[in-house]
C-alpha angles and dihedrals in degrees: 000000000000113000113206126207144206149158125236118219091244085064106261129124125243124210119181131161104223089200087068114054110230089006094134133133142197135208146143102258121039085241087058094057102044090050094045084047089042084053103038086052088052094048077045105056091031079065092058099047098050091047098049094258133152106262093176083161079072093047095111101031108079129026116196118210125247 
């Protein structure tokens, strides 16, 4: 997933994963915020997972044997 990243006129930096709506993050560095977004994505799709969602972000990540 593509992180992007920006910085706020008050001086703080902005994360957010387009692919996740709402799935943004702020923080004082640029690393803060990457790694409070990266976080947040992977609470999010933990979510999913636990609750019998559609997690197509995951799509590629596990296989399950037959």
């Amino acid at each position: 997933m593509k992180v992007e990243v920006e910085r706020e006129e008050d001086g703080r930096w902005i994360a957010e994963v387009v692919e996740v709506p709402g799935a943004m993050a702020y923080g004082a560095t640029r690393d803060e915020a990457v790694s409070r977004v990266e976080a947040l994505i992977l609470r999010v799709l933990a979510d999913r997972l636990e609750n019998g969602e559609p997690a197509p972000e995951l799509e590629k990540v596990f296989t399950v044997a037959a």
